[in-house]
N, C-alpha and C positions, 0 to 999 in steps of 0.2 A: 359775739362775746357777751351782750349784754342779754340775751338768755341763757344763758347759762350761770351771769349772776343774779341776775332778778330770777329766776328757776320759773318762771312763769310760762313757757311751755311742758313742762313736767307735768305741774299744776293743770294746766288745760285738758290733758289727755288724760283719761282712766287708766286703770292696770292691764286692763286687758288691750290696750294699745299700745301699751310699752313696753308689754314680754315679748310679742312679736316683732318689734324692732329692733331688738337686742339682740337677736337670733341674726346671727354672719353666714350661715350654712344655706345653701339653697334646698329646697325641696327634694331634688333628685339626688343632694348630695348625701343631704339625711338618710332620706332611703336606700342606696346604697351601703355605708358605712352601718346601717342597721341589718341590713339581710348578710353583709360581710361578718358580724359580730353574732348573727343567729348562728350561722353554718356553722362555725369555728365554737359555736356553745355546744349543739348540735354533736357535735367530732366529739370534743370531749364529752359530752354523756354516754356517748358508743362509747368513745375507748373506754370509759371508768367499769362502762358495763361486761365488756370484753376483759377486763383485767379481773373480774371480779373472781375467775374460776382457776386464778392460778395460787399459789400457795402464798399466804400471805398478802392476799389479793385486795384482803378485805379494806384496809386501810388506803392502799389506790384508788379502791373503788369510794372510796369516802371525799379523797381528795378531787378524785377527777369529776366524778357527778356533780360536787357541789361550786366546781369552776364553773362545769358547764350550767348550772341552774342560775348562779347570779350573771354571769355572761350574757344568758336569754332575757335578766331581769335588765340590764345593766342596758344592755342592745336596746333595747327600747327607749333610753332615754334621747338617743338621736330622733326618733319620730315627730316629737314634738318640738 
């Protein structure tokens, strides 16, 4: 308790040693839930591309492409 009010382990450590500590997810789990969140971006850029040649498609293809494009962006933030 009294590091946490003196905050003098905070102080002691750089940034780059306390983003890493702050992280709850193990390694394997990050990876995981990132290669889950690629496929599933993945899917939806097929489908949007596969919706693209039916009538009124175009708008589908607008919405699904661009789920899957931030998905792939978004997936990546587990990595880290």
């Amino acid at each position: 308790m009294e590091k946490v009010l003196s905050r003098q382990d905070s102080q002691e450590q750089g940034l780059t040693t306390q983003v890493p500590d702050s992280s709850f997810l193990s390694f394997s789990t990050r990876l995981k839930w990132f290669l889950i969140r690629f496929a599933c971006s993945i899917f939806f850029s097929i489908c949007g591309t596969g919706l693209l040649w039916f009538p009124g498609g175009i708008k589908l293809f607008a919405a699904f492409y661009t789920l899957g494009s931030i998905g792939a962006l978004a997936g990546t933030c587990f990595i880290y």
